[in-house]
N, C-alpha and C positions, 0 to 999 in steps of 0.2 A: 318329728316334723311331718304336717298333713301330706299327702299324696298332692304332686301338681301333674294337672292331666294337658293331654296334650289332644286337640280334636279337631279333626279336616270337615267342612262341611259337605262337602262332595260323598262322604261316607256316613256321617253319621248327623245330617239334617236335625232328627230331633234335638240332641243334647242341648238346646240352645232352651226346651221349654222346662225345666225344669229351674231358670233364671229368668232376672225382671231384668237386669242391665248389662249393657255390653261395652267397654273400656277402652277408646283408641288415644295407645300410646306413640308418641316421638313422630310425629308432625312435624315440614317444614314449610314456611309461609315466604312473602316476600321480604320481612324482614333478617331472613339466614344471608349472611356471607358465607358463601360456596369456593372456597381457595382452587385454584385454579394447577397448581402444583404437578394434578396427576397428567396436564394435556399432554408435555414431549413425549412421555412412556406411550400415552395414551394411539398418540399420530403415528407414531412408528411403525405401526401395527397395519394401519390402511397408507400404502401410499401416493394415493392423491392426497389425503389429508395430508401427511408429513410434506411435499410440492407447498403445498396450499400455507402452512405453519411456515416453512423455511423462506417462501416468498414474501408472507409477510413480513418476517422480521425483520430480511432486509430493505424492505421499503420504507419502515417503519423511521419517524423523524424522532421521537422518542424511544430510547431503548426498551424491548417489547420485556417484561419478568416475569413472568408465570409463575413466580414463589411470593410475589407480592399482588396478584391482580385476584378478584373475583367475581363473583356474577352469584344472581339472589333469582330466587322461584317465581312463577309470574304471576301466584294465584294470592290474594289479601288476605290477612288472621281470619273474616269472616269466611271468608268462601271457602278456606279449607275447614274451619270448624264445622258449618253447616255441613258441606259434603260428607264429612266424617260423620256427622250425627246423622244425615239423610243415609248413610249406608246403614247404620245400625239399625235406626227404626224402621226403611224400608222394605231391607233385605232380611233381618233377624227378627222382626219386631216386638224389639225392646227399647228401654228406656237409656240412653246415650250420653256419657260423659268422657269429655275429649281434654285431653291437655296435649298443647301445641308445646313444640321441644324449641325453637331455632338456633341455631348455634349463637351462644355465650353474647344472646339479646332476649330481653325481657319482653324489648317491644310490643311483641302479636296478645301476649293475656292482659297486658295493660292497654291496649287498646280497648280490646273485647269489654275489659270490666268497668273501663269508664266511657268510653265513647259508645257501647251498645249496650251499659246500665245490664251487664252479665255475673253476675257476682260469683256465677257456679263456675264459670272458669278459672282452673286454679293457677296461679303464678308458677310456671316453668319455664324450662329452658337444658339445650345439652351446651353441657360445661366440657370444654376442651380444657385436658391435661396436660403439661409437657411433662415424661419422665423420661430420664435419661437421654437416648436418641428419640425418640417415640411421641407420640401423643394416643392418650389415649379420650375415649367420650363417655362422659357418664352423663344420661338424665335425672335431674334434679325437676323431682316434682313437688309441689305445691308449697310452696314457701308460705309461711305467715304471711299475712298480708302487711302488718303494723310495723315488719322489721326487713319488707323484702327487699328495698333500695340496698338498707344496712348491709345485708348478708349482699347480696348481686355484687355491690361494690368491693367487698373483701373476695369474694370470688373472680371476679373480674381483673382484678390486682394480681393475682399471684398468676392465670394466666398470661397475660402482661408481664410477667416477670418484674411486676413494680412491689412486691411485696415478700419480706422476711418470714411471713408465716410458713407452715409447711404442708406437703396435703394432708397428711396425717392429721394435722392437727382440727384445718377448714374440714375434714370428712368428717370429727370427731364432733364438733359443733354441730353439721348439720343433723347427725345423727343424734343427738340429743333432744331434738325436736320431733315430736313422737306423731305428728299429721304431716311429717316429709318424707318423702319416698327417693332413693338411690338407687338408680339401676344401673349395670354398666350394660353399655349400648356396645352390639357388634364385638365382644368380647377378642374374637378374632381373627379380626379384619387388619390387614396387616397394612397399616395405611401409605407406608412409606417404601416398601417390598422390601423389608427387610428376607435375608437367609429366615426357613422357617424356624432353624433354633434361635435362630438370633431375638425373634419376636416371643417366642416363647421362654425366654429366660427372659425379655424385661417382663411379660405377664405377668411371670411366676414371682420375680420379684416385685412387686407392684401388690400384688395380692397376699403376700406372707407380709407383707406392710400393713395395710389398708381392708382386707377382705372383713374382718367385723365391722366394717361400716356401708358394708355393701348388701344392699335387703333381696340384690334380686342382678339375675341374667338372663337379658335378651335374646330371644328367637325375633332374628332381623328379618320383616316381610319383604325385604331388597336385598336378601343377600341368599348365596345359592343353598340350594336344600343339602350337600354335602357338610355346608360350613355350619351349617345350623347342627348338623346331627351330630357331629363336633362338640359343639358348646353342652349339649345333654350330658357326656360324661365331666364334662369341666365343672357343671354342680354341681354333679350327683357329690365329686371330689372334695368342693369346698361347700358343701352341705347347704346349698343354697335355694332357693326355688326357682324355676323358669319362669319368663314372664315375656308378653308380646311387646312387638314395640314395629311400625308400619316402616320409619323410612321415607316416608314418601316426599319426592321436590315436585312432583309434578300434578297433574288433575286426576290421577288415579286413585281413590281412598287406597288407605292401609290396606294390605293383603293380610292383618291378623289382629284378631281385637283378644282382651280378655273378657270372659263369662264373668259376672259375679250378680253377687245380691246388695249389693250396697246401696244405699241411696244416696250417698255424696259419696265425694271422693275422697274427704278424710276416712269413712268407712272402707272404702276402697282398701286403701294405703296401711290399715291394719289388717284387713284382712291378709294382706303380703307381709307385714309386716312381723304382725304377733303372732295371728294363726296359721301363717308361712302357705294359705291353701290359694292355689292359683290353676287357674281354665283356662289356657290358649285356647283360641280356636282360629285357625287357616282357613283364608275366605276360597271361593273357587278360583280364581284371579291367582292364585301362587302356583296353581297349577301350569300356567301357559312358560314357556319357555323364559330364562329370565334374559337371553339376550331379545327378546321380544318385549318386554315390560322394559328394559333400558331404552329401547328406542322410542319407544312410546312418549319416557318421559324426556328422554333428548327434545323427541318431537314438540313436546309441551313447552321444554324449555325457547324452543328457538321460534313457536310462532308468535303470526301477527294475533294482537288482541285490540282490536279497533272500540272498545267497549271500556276501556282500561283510563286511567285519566292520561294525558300528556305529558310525555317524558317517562311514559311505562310499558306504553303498547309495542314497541319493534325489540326483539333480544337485542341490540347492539344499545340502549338504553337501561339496559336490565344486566351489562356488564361494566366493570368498572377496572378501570388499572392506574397507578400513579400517574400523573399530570408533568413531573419532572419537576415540582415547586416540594416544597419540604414538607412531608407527610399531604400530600395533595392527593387529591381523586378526583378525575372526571369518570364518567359513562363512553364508551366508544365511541357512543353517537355526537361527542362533543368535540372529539380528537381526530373524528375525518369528516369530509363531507358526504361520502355516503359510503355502503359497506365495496370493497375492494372486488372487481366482477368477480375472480377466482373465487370467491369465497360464498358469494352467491350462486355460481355454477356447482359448487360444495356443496352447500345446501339445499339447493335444487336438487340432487341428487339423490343428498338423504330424503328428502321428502317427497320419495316414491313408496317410500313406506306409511304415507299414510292411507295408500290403496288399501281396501280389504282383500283382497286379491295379492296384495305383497306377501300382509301379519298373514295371510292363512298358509301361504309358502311357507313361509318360516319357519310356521307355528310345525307343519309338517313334517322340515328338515329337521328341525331340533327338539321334537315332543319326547319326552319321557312316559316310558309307560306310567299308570297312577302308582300304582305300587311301589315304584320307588321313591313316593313325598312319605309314607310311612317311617317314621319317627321311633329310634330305639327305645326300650321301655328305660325307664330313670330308676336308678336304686331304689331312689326314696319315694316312688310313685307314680312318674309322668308314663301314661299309655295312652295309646289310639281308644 
Protein backbone atom coordinates (compact mmCIF):
# COMPACT_ATOMS: atom_id res chain seq x y z
CA UNK A 1 0.00 0.00 0.00
CA UNK A 2 1.53 3.64 -1.20
CA UNK A 3 2.30 6.04 1.74
CA UNK A 4 -0.88 8.58 2.16
CA UNK A 5 0.69 11.91 3.35
CA UNK A 6 -0.87 14.12 5.40
CA UNK A 7 0.17 18.21 4.79
CA UNK A 8 -0.82 21.54 6.65
CA UNK A 9 -0.19 24.39 4.40
CA UNK A 10 0.72 26.75 7.07
CA UNK A 11 3.82 24.51 7.38
CA UNK A 12 4.80 23.33 4.45
CA UNK A 13 3.41 25.90 1.58
CA UNK A 14 5.51 24.22 -1.16
CA UNK A 15 4.20 20.59 -1.19
CA UNK A 16 1.50 21.73 -3.42
CA UNK A 17 4.20 22.35 -6.47
CA UNK A 18 5.31 19.28 -7.11
CA UNK A 19 1.19 18.64 -8.35
CA UNK A 20 -1.03 19.99 -11.17
CA UNK A 21 -4.56 19.45 -9.39
CA UNK A 22 -6.15 19.86 -6.13
CA UNK A 23 -9.54 17.66 -5.14
CA UNK A 24 -12.47 19.18 -3.14
CA UNK A 25 -14.29 16.40 -1.54
CA UNK A 26 -17.97 16.21 0.33
CA UNK A 27 -19.68 19.61 -0.34
CA UNK A 28 -22.92 20.70 0.66
CA UNK A 29 -25.36 22.95 -1.53
CA UNK A 30 -28.91 23.92 -1.19
CA UNK A 31 -30.17 20.97 -2.35
CA UNK A 32 -28.90 18.87 1.20
CA UNK A 33 -31.69 18.17 3.84
CA UNK A 34 -30.06 19.09 6.99
CA UNK A 35 -32.21 16.89 9.77
CA UNK A 36 -32.82 18.92 12.44
CA UNK A 37 -32.68 16.01 15.22
CA UNK A 38 -29.55 17.46 16.92
CA UNK A 39 -31.45 21.06 18.11
CA UNK A 40 -33.03 19.83 21.77
CA UNK A 41 -29.46 18.33 22.83
CA UNK A 42 -28.15 21.29 20.96
CA UNK A 43 -30.49 24.20 23.16
CA UNK A 44 -29.81 22.71 26.39
CA UNK A 45 -26.54 23.80 26.33
CA UNK A 46 -27.29 27.81 25.84
CA UNK A 47 -30.23 28.77 27.82
CA UNK A 48 -31.82 31.50 26.20
CA UNK A 49 -31.89 29.27 23.31
CA UNK A 50 -33.58 26.31 25.39
CA UNK A 51 -36.40 29.76 26.64
CA UNK A 52 -36.41 30.43 23.07
CA UNK A 53 -37.00 26.33 21.76
CA UNK A 54 -39.62 25.61 24.80
CA UNK A 55 -41.50 28.98 23.98
CA UNK A 56 -41.86 28.08 20.69
CA UNK A 57 -43.16 24.84 20.91
CA UNK A 58 -45.67 25.92 23.05
CA UNK A 59 -47.08 28.48 20.80
CA UNK A 60 -46.69 26.36 18.15
CA UNK A 61 -50.49 25.50 16.24
CA UNK A 62 -48.85 22.57 14.78
CA UNK A 63 -46.96 20.15 16.87
CA UNK A 64 -43.26 21.41 16.45
CA UNK A 65 -40.75 17.58 15.49
CA UNK A 66 -37.27 18.10 15.26
CA UNK A 67 -36.91 14.32 14.15
CA UNK A 68 -38.86 15.10 11.28
CA UNK A 69 -38.02 18.99 10.22
CA UNK A 70 -34.98 20.13 8.26
CA UNK A 71 -33.37 23.04 6.86
CA UNK A 72 -30.91 23.10 3.54
CA UNK A 73 -27.62 25.51 2.98
CA UNK A 74 -28.03 28.86 1.35
CA UNK A 75 -25.47 28.80 -1.27
CA UNK A 76 -26.55 26.97 -5.16
CA UNK A 77 -24.60 23.64 -6.77
CA UNK A 78 -22.86 26.71 -8.79
CA UNK A 79 -21.67 28.95 -6.11
CA UNK A 80 -20.27 26.28 -4.10
CA UNK A 81 -18.62 24.54 -7.01
CA UNK A 82 -16.99 27.69 -8.25
CA UNK A 83 -15.88 28.72 -4.72
CA UNK A 84 -14.46 25.46 -4.19
CA UNK A 85 -12.57 25.69 -7.64
CA UNK A 86 -11.80 29.50 -6.89
CA UNK A 87 -10.03 28.16 -3.61
CA UNK A 88 -8.04 25.84 -5.33
CA UNK A 89 -6.78 27.79 -8.22
CA UNK A 90 -6.55 31.06 -6.35
CA UNK A 91 -5.04 29.95 -3.30
CA UNK A 92 -2.97 26.78 -4.51
CA UNK A 93 -2.64 27.48 -7.99
CA UNK A 94 -3.73 24.38 -9.52
CA UNK A 95 -5.88 22.86 -11.73
CA UNK A 96 -9.58 22.01 -9.64
CA UNK A 97 -11.87 19.30 -9.62
CA UNK A 98 -14.73 19.36 -7.18
CA UNK A 99 -17.51 16.75 -6.55
CA UNK A 100 -20.57 18.18 -4.47
CA UNK A 101 -21.73 15.31 -1.82
CA UNK A 102 -25.40 16.46 -0.64
CA UNK A 103 -27.18 14.37 1.35
CA UNK A 104 -28.97 11.21 -0.48
CA UNK A 105 -29.72 14.04 -3.63
CA UNK A 106 -28.35 13.95 -6.93
CA UNK A 107 -29.77 17.10 -7.51
CA UNK A 108 -26.57 19.77 -7.38
CA UNK A 109 -24.08 17.45 -10.31
CA UNK A 110 -27.28 17.08 -12.36
CA UNK A 111 -27.87 20.56 -12.38
CA UNK A 112 -24.25 21.44 -12.95
CA UNK A 113 -23.93 18.98 -15.85
CA UNK A 114 -26.99 19.94 -17.69
CA UNK A 115 -28.10 23.38 -16.92
CA UNK A 116 -24.30 24.86 -16.97
CA UNK A 117 -23.27 22.10 -19.99
CA UNK A 118 -20.42 20.85 -17.12
CA UNK A 119 -19.60 17.38 -17.97
CA UNK A 120 -16.40 17.33 -15.61
CA UNK A 121 -18.74 17.29 -12.70
CA UNK A 122 -18.95 14.04 -11.49
CA UNK A 123 -22.33 12.40 -10.25
CA UNK A 124 -22.14 12.32 -6.39
CA UNK A 125 -23.70 12.34 -3.40
CA UNK A 126 -23.50 11.25 0.67
CA UNK A 127 -25.52 8.28 1.08
CA UNK A 128 -27.10 7.89 4.56
CA UNK A 129 -27.00 4.48 6.05
CA UNK A 130 -29.27 3.03 8.63
CA UNK A 131 -27.44 0.29 10.65
CA UNK A 132 -28.58 -1.09 13.57
CA UNK A 133 -29.45 1.93 15.95
CA UNK A 134 -27.13 4.29 13.96
CA UNK A 135 -26.68 5.95 10.64
CA UNK A 136 -23.86 5.97 9.12
CA UNK A 137 -22.53 8.49 5.84
CA UNK A 138 -20.56 7.24 3.00
CA UNK A 139 -19.55 9.51 -0.14
CA UNK A 140 -20.32 7.92 -3.25
CA UNK A 141 -18.46 9.52 -5.97
CA UNK A 142 -18.86 9.54 -9.55
CA UNK A 143 -21.39 7.25 -10.55
CA UNK A 144 -21.57 6.35 -14.44
CA UNK A 145 -23.46 8.63 -15.93
CA UNK A 146 -25.66 6.11 -18.36
CA UNK A 147 -26.90 4.07 -15.10
CA UNK A 148 -26.81 6.87 -12.27
CA UNK A 149 -30.73 7.33 -12.01
CA UNK A 150 -30.68 3.30 -11.91
CA UNK A 151 -28.00 3.04 -9.14
CA UNK A 152 -29.41 6.52 -7.00
CA UNK A 153 -32.79 4.75 -7.07
CA UNK A 154 -31.63 1.34 -5.52
CA UNK A 155 -29.66 3.45 -3.19
CA UNK A 156 -32.26 5.65 -2.24
CA UNK A 157 -34.65 2.56 -1.50
CA UNK A 158 -32.87 0.84 0.99
CA UNK A 159 -32.24 4.18 2.82
CA UNK A 160 -36.00 4.46 2.73
CA UNK A 161 -36.25 1.25 4.09
CA UNK A 162 -38.24 0.60 0.80
CA UNK A 163 -36.00 -2.09 -0.36
CA UNK A 164 -35.10 -5.98 0.48
CA UNK A 165 -31.44 -5.55 -0.78
CA UNK A 166 -28.86 -5.40 1.70
CA UNK A 167 -25.76 -3.01 2.24
CA UNK A 168 -23.58 -5.59 1.54
CA UNK A 169 -24.75 -6.33 -1.32
CA UNK A 170 -25.55 -2.19 -2.93
CA UNK A 171 -21.69 -1.59 -1.59
CA UNK A 172 -20.74 -4.80 -3.45
CA UNK A 173 -22.25 -3.43 -6.84
CA UNK A 174 -21.05 -0.07 -6.42
CA UNK A 175 -17.65 -1.35 -5.88
CA UNK A 176 -17.65 -3.27 -9.04
CA UNK A 177 -17.59 -0.21 -10.91
CA UNK A 178 -13.92 0.65 -11.16
CA UNK A 179 -14.38 4.93 -11.82
CA UNK A 180 -16.58 5.06 -8.42
CA UNK A 181 -15.07 6.00 -5.39
CA UNK A 182 -16.44 5.11 -1.56
CA UNK A 183 -15.39 6.85 1.17
CA UNK A 184 -16.77 6.63 4.57
CA UNK A 185 -17.26 10.28 5.66
CA UNK A 186 -16.72 11.28 9.51
CA UNK A 187 -16.01 7.74 10.37
CA UNK A 188 -16.45 8.82 13.96
CA UNK A 189 -18.81 11.23 14.44
CA UNK A 190 -21.26 9.74 16.69
CA UNK A 191 -24.29 11.16 15.21
CA UNK A 192 -26.88 10.22 17.58
CA UNK A 193 -24.53 10.36 21.08
CA UNK A 194 -24.45 7.18 21.49
CA UNK A 195 -22.07 5.71 24.91
CA UNK A 196 -18.62 5.82 23.13
CA UNK A 197 -18.58 1.83 23.22
CA UNK A 198 -21.89 1.72 22.10
CA UNK A 199 -20.76 3.48 18.64
CA UNK A 200 -17.82 1.71 18.46
CA UNK A 201 -19.16 -1.77 18.28
CA UNK A 202 -21.84 -0.74 15.69
CA UNK A 203 -18.57 0.64 13.63
CA UNK A 204 -16.72 -2.26 14.30
CA UNK A 205 -19.55 -4.33 13.12
CA UNK A 206 -20.44 -2.27 10.11
CA UNK A 207 -16.87 -2.64 8.87
CA UNK A 208 -16.05 -6.57 9.45
CA UNK A 209 -19.17 -6.52 7.06
CA UNK A 210 -18.59 -4.02 4.52
CA UNK A 211 -14.87 -2.62 4.98
CA UNK A 212 -13.66 -4.45 1.36
CA UNK A 213 -15.86 -2.17 -0.21
CA UNK A 214 -14.82 0.85 1.40
CA UNK A 215 -11.72 2.61 -0.80
CA UNK A 216 -11.04 5.28 1.59
CA UNK A 217 -11.45 7.26 5.28
CA UNK A 218 -12.14 10.77 5.80
CA UNK A 219 -10.25 13.53 7.63
CA UNK A 220 -13.50 15.75 8.26
CA UNK A 221 -12.30 19.60 7.47
CA UNK A 222 -15.62 20.13 10.15
CA UNK A 223 -14.75 18.00 12.60
CA UNK A 224 -12.19 18.59 15.52
CA UNK A 225 -8.55 17.85 15.10
CA UNK A 226 -8.81 15.30 18.21
CA UNK A 227 -11.43 13.30 16.24
CA UNK A 228 -9.60 13.38 13.11
CA UNK A 229 -6.24 12.06 14.83
CA UNK A 230 -8.56 9.21 15.85
CA UNK A 231 -9.51 8.07 12.39
CA UNK A 232 -5.40 7.88 11.37
CA UNK A 233 -5.15 4.66 13.55
CA UNK A 234 -8.71 3.48 12.36
CA UNK A 235 -6.86 2.97 8.73
CA UNK A 236 -3.77 2.29 9.57
CA UNK A 237 -6.09 -0.99 11.29
CA UNK A 238 -8.28 -1.63 8.34
CA UNK A 239 -5.43 -1.02 5.83
CA UNK A 240 -7.18 1.71 4.32
CA UNK A 241 -6.02 5.17 2.92
CA UNK A 242 -6.96 8.53 4.22
CA UNK A 243 -8.62 10.86 2.29
CA UNK A 244 -9.97 14.78 2.58
CA UNK A 245 -13.37 15.39 2.63
CA UNK A 246 -14.43 19.65 3.57
CA UNK A 247 -17.89 19.29 5.19
CA UNK A 248 -18.77 22.33 4.39
CA UNK A 249 -22.91 23.92 4.70
CA UNK A 250 -21.94 27.19 4.54
CA UNK A 251 -19.85 29.97 2.29
CA UNK A 252 -16.58 28.87 3.74
CA UNK A 253 -14.70 26.47 1.09
CA UNK A 254 -13.36 23.16 2.44
CA UNK A 255 -10.77 23.40 4.99
CA UNK A 256 -8.85 20.17 3.13
CA UNK A 257 -8.42 19.31 -0.46
CA UNK A 258 -6.59 16.25 -1.86
CA UNK A 259 -3.05 16.88 -4.04
CA UNK A 260 -2.96 14.73 -7.04
CA UNK A 261 -1.98 14.50 -10.66
CA UNK A 262 -4.84 13.41 -12.20
CA UNK A 263 -6.62 15.04 -14.86
CA UNK A 264 -10.05 13.82 -14.43
CA UNK A 265 -11.55 12.53 -11.77
CA UNK A 266 -11.91 9.01 -13.09
CA UNK A 267 -7.94 9.39 -12.77
CA UNK A 268 -8.40 10.62 -9.52
CA UNK A 269 -10.63 7.71 -8.18
CA UNK A 270 -7.72 5.13 -9.11
CA UNK A 271 -5.36 6.69 -8.02
CA UNK A 272 -7.18 6.11 -4.35
CA UNK A 273 -8.44 3.36 -5.59
CA UNK A 274 -5.74 0.95 -7.22
CA UNK A 275 -2.62 2.84 -6.35
CA UNK A 276 -4.11 3.45 -2.65
CA UNK A 277 -1.62 6.95 -2.91
CA UNK A 278 -3.34 9.92 -1.37
CA UNK A 279 -2.20 13.90 -0.27
CA UNK A 280 -4.32 15.62 2.17
CA UNK A 281 -3.65 18.84 2.53
CA UNK A 282 -5.22 21.25 5.42
CA UNK A 283 -5.99 24.61 4.28
CA UNK A 284 -4.97 27.65 6.88
CA UNK A 285 -8.70 28.09 7.78
CA UNK A 286 -8.63 24.46 10.02
CA UNK A 287 -6.41 26.23 11.98
CA UNK A 288 -9.01 28.94 13.67
CA UNK A 289 -10.88 27.48 16.54
CA UNK A 290 -13.53 25.12 15.32
CA UNK A 291 -16.26 26.69 17.61
CA UNK A 292 -15.31 29.70 15.45
CA UNK A 293 -15.81 28.13 12.06
CA UNK A 294 -19.40 26.75 13.42
CA UNK A 295 -20.52 29.96 14.00
CA UNK A 296 -19.42 31.35 11.00
CA UNK A 297 -21.28 28.75 9.23
CA UNK A 298 -24.54 29.14 11.72
CA UNK A 299 -23.95 32.59 10.62
CA UNK A 300 -24.17 31.65 6.96
CA UNK A 301 -26.89 29.69 7.57
CA UNK A 302 -29.23 32.24 9.17
CA UNK A 303 -28.51 35.26 7.02
CA UNK A 304 -30.50 37.59 4.80
CA UNK A 305 -29.46 36.92 1.07
CA UNK A 306 -31.33 39.62 -0.82
CA UNK A 307 -29.48 38.44 -4.29
CA UNK A 308 -31.12 34.78 -3.87
CA UNK A 309 -34.24 34.28 -5.98
CA UNK A 310 -37.82 34.40 -3.89
CA UNK A 311 -38.79 32.13 -1.37
CA UNK A 312 -34.72 31.61 -0.67
CA UNK A 313 -33.34 34.63 0.65
CA UNK A 314 -34.58 34.73 4.73
CA UNK A 315 -33.35 31.27 6.78
CA UNK A 316 -37.09 30.73 7.88
CA UNK A 317 -37.67 30.02 3.91
CA UNK A 318 -34.66 27.86 3.83
CA UNK A 319 -36.23 25.59 6.83
CA UNK A 320 -38.93 23.31 6.47
CA UNK A 321 -41.10 21.11 8.92
CA UNK A 322 -44.30 18.87 8.26
CA UNK A 323 -47.49 20.96 7.36
CA UNK A 324 -49.72 18.54 9.51
CA UNK A 325 -51.20 17.12 6.01
CA UNK A 326 -49.80 13.49 5.19
CA UNK A 327 -46.17 13.55 4.25
CA UNK A 328 -46.60 17.38 3.74
CA UNK A 329 -43.83 20.25 4.12
CA UNK A 330 -43.98 23.79 4.23
CA UNK A 331 -40.99 26.35 4.85
CA UNK A 332 -41.38 28.29 8.16
CA UNK A 333 -41.98 31.18 6.30
CA UNK A 334 -45.20 29.58 5.19
CA UNK A 335 -46.56 28.36 8.69
CA UNK A 336 -46.36 32.01 10.52
CA UNK A 337 -46.45 35.36 9.48
CA UNK A 338 -43.37 36.43 10.50
CA UNK A 339 -40.34 34.97 12.57
CA UNK A 340 -41.66 34.97 16.66
CA UNK A 341 -39.68 38.31 18.31
CA UNK A 342 -37.88 35.86 20.81
CA UNK A 343 -36.37 34.30 18.21
CA UNK A 344 -35.31 37.27 16.45
CA UNK A 345 -33.94 38.80 19.76
CA UNK A 346 -32.03 35.16 19.41
CA UNK A 347 -30.55 35.91 16.62
CA UNK A 348 -29.83 39.23 17.12
CA UNK A 349 -27.78 38.20 19.45
CA UNK A 350 -25.97 35.59 17.77
CA UNK A 351 -25.13 37.79 15.25
CA UNK A 352 -22.76 39.92 17.24
CA UNK A 353 -20.47 37.51 15.96
CA UNK A 354 -20.32 38.74 12.83
CA UNK A 355 -18.14 41.62 14.38
CA UNK A 356 -14.44 41.11 13.75
CA UNK A 357 -13.71 42.28 16.89
CA UNK A 358 -16.06 39.22 18.31
CA UNK A 359 -14.19 35.96 15.79
CA UNK A 360 -10.81 37.73 16.96
CA UNK A 361 -12.18 37.27 20.93
CA UNK A 362 -12.85 34.02 20.42
CA UNK A 363 -10.35 33.17 18.19
CA UNK A 364 -8.20 34.25 21.29
CA UNK A 365 -10.06 32.40 23.95
CA UNK A 366 -10.10 29.13 22.21
CA UNK A 367 -6.63 29.19 19.90
CA UNK A 368 -4.65 26.04 20.03
CA UNK A 369 -1.13 26.32 19.75
CA UNK A 370 -0.20 25.12 15.70
CA UNK A 371 1.40 22.31 16.92
CA UNK A 372 -1.24 20.67 18.02
CA UNK A 373 -3.11 20.27 14.29
CA UNK A 374 0.13 17.93 13.76
CA UNK A 375 -1.17 14.66 12.52
CA UNK A 376 0.10 11.07 13.96
CA UNK A 377 2.36 9.36 11.49
CA UNK A 378 0.12 6.41 9.76
CA UNK A 379 1.73 2.81 9.72
CA UNK A 380 1.37 2.69 6.34
CA UNK A 381 2.69 6.28 5.53
CA UNK A 382 0.67 9.29 6.24
CA UNK A 383 3.17 12.10 7.76
CA UNK A 384 3.47 15.90 8.08
Amino acid sequence: MAPTKISCIWKDAACVEKYRTAVSLHSHTKHSKERMHFVPAFTQRWPMLRRAQERMCRKATIPVDFSRGYWTPPLTSKQVFESERNQIENTLGLSGLVSLTDHDSIEAPSLLRYAEDSAEVPFSFEWSIPFGETVFHLGIHNFPSSRVLEIFADLEAFTQKASDRTITELLAMLHEIPETLIVFNHPLWNMYGFGVEQHAQHLDAFLKKNVEFIHAFELNGMRRREENKKVVPLADRWQRPLISGGDRHGCEPNANVNLSNARSFAEFVHEIRFEQRSHVLFMQHYTDPMCVRVVRSVLDTIRYYPEHPVGSRSWDERVFHPDGTENGYQPLSALWDAPPAYMKSAFSFFRLAEYTTVQWALKRVYADPIEAYAFPEHASGAML
